[in-house]
Structures are given as structure tokens and as C-alpha cells.
C-alpha positions in Angstrom: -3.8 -10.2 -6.4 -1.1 -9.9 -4.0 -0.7 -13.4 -2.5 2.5 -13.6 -0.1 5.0 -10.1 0.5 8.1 -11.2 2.2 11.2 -8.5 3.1 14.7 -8.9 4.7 17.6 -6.5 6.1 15.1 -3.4 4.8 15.2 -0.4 7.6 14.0 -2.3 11.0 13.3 -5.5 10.0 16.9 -7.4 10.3 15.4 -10.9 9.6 12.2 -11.9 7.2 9.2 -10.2 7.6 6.1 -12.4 5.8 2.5 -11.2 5.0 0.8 -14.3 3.7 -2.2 -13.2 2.3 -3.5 -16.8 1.6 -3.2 -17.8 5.3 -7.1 -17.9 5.8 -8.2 -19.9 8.8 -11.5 -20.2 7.7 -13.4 -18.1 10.1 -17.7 -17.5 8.6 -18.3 -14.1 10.0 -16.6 -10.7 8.6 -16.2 -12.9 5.3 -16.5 -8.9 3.4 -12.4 -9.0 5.0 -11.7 -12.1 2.3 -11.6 -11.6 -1.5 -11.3 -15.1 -3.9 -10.1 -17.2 -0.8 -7.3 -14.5 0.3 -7.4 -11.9 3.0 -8.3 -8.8 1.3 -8.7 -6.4 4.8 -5.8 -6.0 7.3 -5.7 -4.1 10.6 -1.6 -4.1 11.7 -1.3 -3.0 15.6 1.8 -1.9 16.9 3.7 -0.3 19.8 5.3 3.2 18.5 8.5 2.6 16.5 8.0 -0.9 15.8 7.9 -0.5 11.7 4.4 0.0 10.9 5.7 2.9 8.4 8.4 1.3 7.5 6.2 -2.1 6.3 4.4 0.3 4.4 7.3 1.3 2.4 9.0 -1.5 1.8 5.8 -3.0 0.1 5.6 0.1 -1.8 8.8 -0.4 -2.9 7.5 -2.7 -6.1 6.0 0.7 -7.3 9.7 2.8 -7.1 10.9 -0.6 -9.0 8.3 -1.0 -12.2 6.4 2.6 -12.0 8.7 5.4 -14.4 9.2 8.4 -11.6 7.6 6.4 -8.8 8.1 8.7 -5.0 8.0 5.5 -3.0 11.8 5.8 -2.1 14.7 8.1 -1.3 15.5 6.3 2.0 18.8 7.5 3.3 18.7 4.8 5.6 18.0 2.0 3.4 19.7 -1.2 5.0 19.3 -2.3 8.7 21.7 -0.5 10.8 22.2 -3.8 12.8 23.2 -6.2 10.0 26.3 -7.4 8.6 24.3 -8.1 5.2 25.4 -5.3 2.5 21.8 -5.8 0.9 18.1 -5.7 1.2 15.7 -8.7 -0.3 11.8 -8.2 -1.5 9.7 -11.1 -2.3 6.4 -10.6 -4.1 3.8 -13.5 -5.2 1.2 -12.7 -7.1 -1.7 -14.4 -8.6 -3.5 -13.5 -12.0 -6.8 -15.9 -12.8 -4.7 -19.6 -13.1 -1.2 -17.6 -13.5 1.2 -17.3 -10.5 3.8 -15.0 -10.9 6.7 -14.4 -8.4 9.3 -11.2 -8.6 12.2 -11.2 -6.2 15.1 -8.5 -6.3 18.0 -7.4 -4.0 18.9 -3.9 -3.6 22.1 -2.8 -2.1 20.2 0.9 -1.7 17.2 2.6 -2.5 19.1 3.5 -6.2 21.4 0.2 -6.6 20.1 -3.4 -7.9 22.3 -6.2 -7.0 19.9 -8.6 -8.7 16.2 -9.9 -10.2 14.5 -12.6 -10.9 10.7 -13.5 -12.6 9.4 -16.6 -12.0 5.8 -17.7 -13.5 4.7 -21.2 -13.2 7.3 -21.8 -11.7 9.5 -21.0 -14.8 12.1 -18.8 -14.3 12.0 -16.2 -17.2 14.9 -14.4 -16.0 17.2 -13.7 -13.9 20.0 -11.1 -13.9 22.9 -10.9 -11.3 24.2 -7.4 -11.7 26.6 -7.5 -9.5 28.6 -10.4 -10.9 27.2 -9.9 -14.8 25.9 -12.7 -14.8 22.6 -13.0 -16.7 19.8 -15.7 -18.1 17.0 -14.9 -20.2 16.3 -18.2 -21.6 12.8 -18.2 -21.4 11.4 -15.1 -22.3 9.3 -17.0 -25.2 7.1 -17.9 -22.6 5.5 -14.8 -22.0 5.8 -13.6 -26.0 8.7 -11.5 -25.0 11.4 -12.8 -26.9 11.3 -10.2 -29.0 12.9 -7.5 -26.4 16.6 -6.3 -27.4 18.6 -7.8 -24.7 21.5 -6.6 -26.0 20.7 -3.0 -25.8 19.9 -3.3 -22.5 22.5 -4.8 -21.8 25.2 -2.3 -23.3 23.1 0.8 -21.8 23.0 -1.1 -18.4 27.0 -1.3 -18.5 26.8 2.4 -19.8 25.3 3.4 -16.8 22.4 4.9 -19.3 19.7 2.5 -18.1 18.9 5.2 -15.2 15.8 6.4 -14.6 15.9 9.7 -15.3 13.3 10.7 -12.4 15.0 9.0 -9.8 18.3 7.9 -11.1 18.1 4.9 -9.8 19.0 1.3 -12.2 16.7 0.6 -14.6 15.4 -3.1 -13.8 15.0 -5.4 -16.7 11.3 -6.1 -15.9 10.7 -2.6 -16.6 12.6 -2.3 -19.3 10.3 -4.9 -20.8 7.5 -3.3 -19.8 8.2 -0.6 -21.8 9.9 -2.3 -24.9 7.9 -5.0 -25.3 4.9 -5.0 -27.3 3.2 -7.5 -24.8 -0.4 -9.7 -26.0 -3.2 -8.4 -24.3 -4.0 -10.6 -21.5 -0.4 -10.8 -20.4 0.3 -11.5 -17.3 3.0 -8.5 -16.8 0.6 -6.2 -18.3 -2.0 -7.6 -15.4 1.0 -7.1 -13.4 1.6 -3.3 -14.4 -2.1 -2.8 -13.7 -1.9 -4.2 -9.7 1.2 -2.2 -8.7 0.1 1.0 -10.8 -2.8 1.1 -8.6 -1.2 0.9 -5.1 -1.1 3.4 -2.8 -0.1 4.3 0.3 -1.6 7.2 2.9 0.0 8.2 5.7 -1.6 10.6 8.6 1.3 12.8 9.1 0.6 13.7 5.0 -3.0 14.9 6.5 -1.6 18.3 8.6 0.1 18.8 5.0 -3.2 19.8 3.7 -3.8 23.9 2.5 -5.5 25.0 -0.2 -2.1 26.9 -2.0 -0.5 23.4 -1.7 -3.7 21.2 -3.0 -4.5 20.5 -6.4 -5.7 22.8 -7.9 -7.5 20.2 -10.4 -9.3 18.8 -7.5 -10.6 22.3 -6.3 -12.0 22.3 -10.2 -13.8 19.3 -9.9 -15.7 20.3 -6.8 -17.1 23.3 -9.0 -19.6 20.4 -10.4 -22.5 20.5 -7.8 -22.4 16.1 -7.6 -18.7 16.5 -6.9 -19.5 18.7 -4.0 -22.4 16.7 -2.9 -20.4 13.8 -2.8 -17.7 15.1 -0.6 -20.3 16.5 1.6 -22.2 13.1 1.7 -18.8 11.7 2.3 -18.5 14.4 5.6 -21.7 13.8 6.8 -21.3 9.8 6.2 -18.5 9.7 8.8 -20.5 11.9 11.6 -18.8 15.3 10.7 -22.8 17.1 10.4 -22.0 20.1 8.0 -22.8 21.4 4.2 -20.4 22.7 2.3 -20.2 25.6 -0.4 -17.2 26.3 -3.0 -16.7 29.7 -4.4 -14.2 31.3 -7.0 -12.4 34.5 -5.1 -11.8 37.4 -7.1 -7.8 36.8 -7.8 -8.7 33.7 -9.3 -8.0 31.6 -6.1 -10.9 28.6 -5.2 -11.9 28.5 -1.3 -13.9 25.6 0.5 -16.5 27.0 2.8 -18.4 25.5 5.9 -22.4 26.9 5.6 -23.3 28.8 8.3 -25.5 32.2 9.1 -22.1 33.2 7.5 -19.5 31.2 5.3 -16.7 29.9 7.3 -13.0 29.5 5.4 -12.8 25.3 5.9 -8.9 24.9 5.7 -8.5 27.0 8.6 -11.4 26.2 10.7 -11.7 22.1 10.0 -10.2 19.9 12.3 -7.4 17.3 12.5 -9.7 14.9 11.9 -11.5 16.4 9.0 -8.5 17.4 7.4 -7.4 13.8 7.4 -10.7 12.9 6.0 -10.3 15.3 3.0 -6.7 14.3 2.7 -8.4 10.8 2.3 -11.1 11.4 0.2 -8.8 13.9 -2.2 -5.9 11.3 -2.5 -7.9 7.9 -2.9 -11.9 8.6 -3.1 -12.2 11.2 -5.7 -9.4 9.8 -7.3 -9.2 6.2 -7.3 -12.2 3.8 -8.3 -10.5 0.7 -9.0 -7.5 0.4 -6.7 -6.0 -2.7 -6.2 -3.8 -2.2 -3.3 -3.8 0.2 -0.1 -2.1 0.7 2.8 -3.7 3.6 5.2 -0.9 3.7 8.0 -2.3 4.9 11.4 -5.4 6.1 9.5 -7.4 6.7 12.2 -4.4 8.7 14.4 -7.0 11.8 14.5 -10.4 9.7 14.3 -13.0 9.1 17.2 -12.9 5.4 17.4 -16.6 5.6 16.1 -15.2 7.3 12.9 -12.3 4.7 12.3 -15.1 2.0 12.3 -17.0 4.2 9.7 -14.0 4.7 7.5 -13.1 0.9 7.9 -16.8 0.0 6.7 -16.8 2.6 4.0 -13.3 1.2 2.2 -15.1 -1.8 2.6 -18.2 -1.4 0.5 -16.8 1.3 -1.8 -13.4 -1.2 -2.5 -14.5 -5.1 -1.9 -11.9 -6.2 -4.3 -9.2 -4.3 -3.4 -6.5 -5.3 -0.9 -6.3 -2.7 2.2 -3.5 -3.1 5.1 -4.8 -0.5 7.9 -2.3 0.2 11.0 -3.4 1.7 13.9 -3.0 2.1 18.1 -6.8 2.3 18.1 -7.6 -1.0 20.4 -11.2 -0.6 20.0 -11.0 -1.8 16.3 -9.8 -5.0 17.3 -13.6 -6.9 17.4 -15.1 -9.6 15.1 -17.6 -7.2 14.2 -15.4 -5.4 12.1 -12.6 -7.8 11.1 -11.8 -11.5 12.2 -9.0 -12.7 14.1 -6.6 -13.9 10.5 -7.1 -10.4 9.4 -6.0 -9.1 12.7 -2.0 -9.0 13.1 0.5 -7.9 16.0 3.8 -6.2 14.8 6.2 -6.8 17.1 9.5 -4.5 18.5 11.3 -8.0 17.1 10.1 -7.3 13.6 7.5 -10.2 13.8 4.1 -10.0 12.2 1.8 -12.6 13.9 -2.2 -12.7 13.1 -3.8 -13.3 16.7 -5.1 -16.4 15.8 -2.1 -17.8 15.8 -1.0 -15.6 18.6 -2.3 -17.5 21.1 -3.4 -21.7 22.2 -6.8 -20.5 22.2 -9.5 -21.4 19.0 -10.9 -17.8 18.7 -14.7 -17.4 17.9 -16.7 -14.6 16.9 -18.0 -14.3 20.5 -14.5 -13.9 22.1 -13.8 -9.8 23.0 -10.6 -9.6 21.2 -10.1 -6.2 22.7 -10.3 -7.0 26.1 -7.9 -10.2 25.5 -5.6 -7.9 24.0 -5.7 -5.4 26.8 -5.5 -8.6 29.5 -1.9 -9.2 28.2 -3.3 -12.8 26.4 -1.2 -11.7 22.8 1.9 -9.8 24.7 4.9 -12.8 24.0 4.3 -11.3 20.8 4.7 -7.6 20.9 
């Protein structure tokens, strides 16, 4: 699991930036918001332009690093605007059973490493300063990767040859071993591999995206199976959208998603915002995803009834319990005990500070305190 995220000089957030995903204070109600003693459900609240998005992203960016043709960058404006620093830094610590692994890196863009480094407990396994070609791989026995040509890295890095030929972007040396290395099973970058191949990251805006000529086709497919349209209609129906749904093949070929009336209404054109950004959810992570290990749904709710955003809160909740979710949103009326608990709960300031509210204010917060209305009352505002 992800244990501790840290970013600096990335987009909007000048100085570090630290989710600590182990900071549990210990709270004994909402305990489905903690997996294996750390916080496994997030809800990020934020005043408009404060970074949600961009915290989203530069999480993400582990995937664009390690994942071959990963879409989790071209950022044209990579570096803060603000800072004399020429490069961005991204901290990740991980923990895997009774291994802890950490993977740092600088980038001087969103296609140019300046330098990496793998640490597992607390061994350093390598590090490689790009910039100055200075390089140390000294301990790759440790994790049975000794094996890896070094060399040929090298000489393709210096080539300019070690590109990915998706992105073209530098080829880090942790996925070059990823790839080369005939790792044991049960290796800790293989569990590694697994996490950050399973993150993903939704965003609202992608919900008015949504039409059937621009959907996957293969997902239109699958709801030919009568369970597979049952289950998106449960799914509907589940969140308090009352309807039944029927799929039919058109003549040219061309699938079409129908709401059930006296007659069959064309859904794409009819549904609205916030049913398209239910489908965009379901087609993207629930029909797709049964194992995720990480995801960030950013201003989820933006087109929910507040009675919907608590449904689709509870839903990740039973249908992912082990997976890690960070949830942003405006939506004050999420911010209760009932739901989520106040270590789980975090304020993301114009400063580029994330603070939890329990540690946002003198207070010792119980379950019976109306986090909303202390919210509202101005009692967290020194830091928004």
C-alpha cells in the first residue's frame, strides 16, 4: 500500500506537499475508512483553484514513470511558475507485507529525469544522477537483480535510445528493470508494478465527454450479456436514478443504450449530468476494475445530489475495502462522522497545505461533533 506521497515545486504546490497515509489518530467509528492500520478513504475539500486536480496528477505521475505508454502527463506547465528551483521532486513510500520500499525522482519536465533513487529497508539499491552521470548500483543483489545489463542501459541512456517510444520521455532505470529483469515471484518490484498498474484517476469534467461514437465499443459488447446489463441497471437504480434499461443492435451495426418507457428513449441524449457521470464511473472503474489498488475520483460528486455522493462514497466502500480512494469535492454535506472520520477528512489550502481537521483545530473531535457546521462556522478557516 501507499504509505506516505510527498511532492515539491510540481504545478501549484511551490513547497512540500505530504499525504501521510499512516497518520491514524485512532478514531473507533467509520473504521471501513482504515485498511491494515492506514487511512484507506480520503475526502480532500478545497476552494476552486487551490490544486485539487493538480494533487491528483502529480500522484499519478508514478504511473507516467513505471507504466510503458502511461497518459498521466503531457503537462506544459510542469514546474511552479513561482520558483527559482529548475526541478520537480516526488516521494513515494510504500509498504508490501514486512517490506518497505521508497522511490524518489526529480524531474526537470514532464519528459526529462534529473535523477532516482530506490530504497528498500532502508538500502539504497540505486541511485542514478543523470544530470551529473553519476550512478550507483551496488546493491541490486538484494532484490535478485544483479543480473540486469547495466551497461546497455547505460550506453542507450547516453544514446538518447532509452525513450519511451509512447511518450518520449527518459526511460527510468526502475523500469528498465522491470522489463529486463527476470524478477522471483514474490518480489517486491513486481508487488510494486501490481499497486501502480492499478491506479487510477477520474475526473468529472471527463463525464460530459461521454457519447456513444466516442465509448468503447467493447463495453457496449459486454452489456449485450443480460447480467451485464442488469448490473449497470442495479448500479442506476442503487444510486436513486429509478429506471430499466434495454440495449439493442441498430441496423448499420451501431449499439444504442435505451431508457424503458411506453417507448424506448435514446439514453446518451436524454440522461443527465449526473447519470452520465455515473456511467462514466461505472464504464471506467466498475465494469472494469475489480481489484484496484489506488483511486483518486476528483470532484466526483460535481453533478451528484448530496444524497447520491453519500451513496457513491458507501458503494466504493463495500465494493473496494482494500483499495486506497482520495475523493475531492466542494460538497460540505459529506464532511460528517457518519461517512468518514475527522483523519480521513483534509483541507487543501490556496497555500498548498493539506491539513486533516483533526489537526486543524485545538479541539479533540468526537463522533458526535457536526463537522459540517464547524466547517461552515469558520472553526478550520486559518487553514484554507
Amino acid at each position: 500500500m501507499l504509505t506516505k506521497f510527498m511532492v515539491r515545486n510540481y504545478r501549484n504546490f511551490r513547497e512540500n506537499i505530504c499525504i501521510d497515509f499512516k497518520n491514524i489518530a485512532g478514531y473507533q467509528f467509520s473504521t471501513d475508512c482504515i485498511t491494515d492500520n492506514v487511512i484507506g478513504k480520503i475526502l480532500i475539500y478545497g476552494r476552486n483553484a487551490t490544486g485539487k486536480t493538480n494533487l491528483g496528477k502529480a500522484v499519478m505521475n508514478i504511473c507516467a514513470t513505471l507504466l510503458t505508454g502511461a497518459r498521466y502527463m503531457n503537462d506544459r506547465t510542469f514546474l511552479n511558475v513561482d520558483s527559482v528551483e529548475n526541478s520537480a521532486v516526488f516521494f513515494y513510500e510504500f509498504q508490501f507485507d514486512d517490506k518497505k520500499l521508497i522511490y524518489r525522482y526529480v524531474r526537470l519536465s514532464d519528459t526529462e529525469l534529473q535523477s532516482e533513487e530506490l530504497i528498500i529497508d532502508g538500502i539504497a539499491i540505486f541511485k542514478c544522477d543523470f544530470a551529473n552521470k553519476e550512478y550507483n548500483f551496488d546493491n541490486l543483489n538484494y532484490i535478485d537483480a544483479d543480473t540486469v545489463n547495466i551497461e546497455r542501459y547505460l550506453q542507450s541512456f547516453e544514446s538518447g535510445e532509452a525513450m519511451d517510444c509512447h511518450l518520449g520521455t527518459q526511460l527510468p532505470f526502475l523500469r528498465w528493470m522491470l522489463f529486463n529483469v527476470a524478477l522471483k515471484r514474490g518480489s517486491v518490484l513486481i508487488k510494486l508494478y501490481s499497486y501502480v498498474e492499478k491506479m487510477i484517476m477520474i475526473k468529472t469534467s471527463d463525464a460530459m465527454m461521454l457519447h456513444p461514437t466516442r465509448m468503447n465499443e467493447a463495453f457496449f459488447e459486454s452489456l449485450e450479456e443480460p447480467e451485464e446489463l442488469k448490473e449497470l441497471e442495479d448500479f442506476i437504480n442503487a444510486m436513486g436514478i429509478a429506471c430499466k434499461l434495454e440495449l439493442r443492435k441498430l441496423p448499420d451495426g451501431q449499439r444504442e443504450l435505451y431508457f424503458v418507457h411506453e417507448k424506448l428513449v435514446p439514453f446518451f441524449e436524454n440522461a443527465s449530468s449526473g447519470t452520465l457521470a455515473l456511467i462514466n464511473l461505472y464504464h471506467r472503474v466498475v465494469s472494469r476494475i475489480t481489484d484496484a489498488s489506488f483511486l483518486y475520483l476528483d470532484e466526483f460528486d460535481a453533478f451528484y445530489h448530496y444524497e447520491m455522493a453519500e451513496k457513491v462514497i458507501k458503494f466504493f466502500k463495500r465494493r473496494y475495502p482494500k483499495c486506497q480512494m482520495i475523493m475531492t469535492s466542494h460538497n460540505t454535506n459529506l464532511m460528517t462522522n457518519r461517512l468518514m472520520r475527522p483523519d480521513c477528512l483534509f483541507i487543501l489550502s490556496r497555500a498548498g497545505t493539506l491539513t486533516s481537521l483533526c489537526n486543524a483545530t485545538k479541539r479533540e473531535l468526537r463522533e458526535g461533533h457536526n463537522l459540517e457546521k464547524m466547517y461552515v462556522s469558520g472553526e478550520f478557516e486559518k487553514y484554507e
